[in-house]
N, C-alpha and C positions, 0 to 999 in steps of 0.2 A: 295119410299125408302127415309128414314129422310138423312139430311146433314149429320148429325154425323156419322151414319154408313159408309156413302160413306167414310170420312174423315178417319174414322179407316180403314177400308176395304183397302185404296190410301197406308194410310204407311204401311200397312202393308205388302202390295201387294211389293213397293220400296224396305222396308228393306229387306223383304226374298229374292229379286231378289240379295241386296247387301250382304247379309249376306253368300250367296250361293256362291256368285264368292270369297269373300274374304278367306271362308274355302276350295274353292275347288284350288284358289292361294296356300293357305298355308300348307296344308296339302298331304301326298302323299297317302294318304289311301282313301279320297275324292276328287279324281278328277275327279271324272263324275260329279259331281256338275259342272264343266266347262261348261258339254253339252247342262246343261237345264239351267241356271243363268236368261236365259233372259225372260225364258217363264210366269213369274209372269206380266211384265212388259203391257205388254196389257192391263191388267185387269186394272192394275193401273190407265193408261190413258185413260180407257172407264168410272174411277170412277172419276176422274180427269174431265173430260168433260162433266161428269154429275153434280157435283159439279158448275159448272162454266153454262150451261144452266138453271138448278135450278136455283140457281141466280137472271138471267136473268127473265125468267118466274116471280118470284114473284116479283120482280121490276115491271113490267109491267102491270101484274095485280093484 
C-alpha cells in the first residue's frame, strides 16, 4: 500500500472519529454517535504504524 493512501486513509479515519463525537456532543437527534466515536480510531493507528515502519523499511533498504 503507497504512503499516501495510508496518510489519507490516518486522517480520515482521525477526523470521522472527531467529527462523530463533536456531532453526537452537539446534537440531540445524534447521539448514538457517542457509542461508536472511537471505533474508527484503530484503523487509524494501524495506518499510522504502517506509515512509520514504511519508513523505516525503505531507510534500510
Amino acid at each position: 500500500m503507497s504512503k499516501g493512501l495510508l496518510a489519507v486513509l490516518m486522517v480520515l479515519c482521525f477526523g470521522g472519529a472527531a467529527t462523530m463525537y463533536s456531532l453526537g456532543n452537539s446534537s440531540g437527534h445524534m447521539d448514538e454517535l457517542l457509542d461508536f466515536w472511537f471505533y474508527p480510531i484503530p484503523l487509524g493507528v494501524i495506518c499510522l504504524l504502517g506509515l512509520i515502519f514504511k519508513k523505516k523499511a525503505e531507510e534500510e533498504g
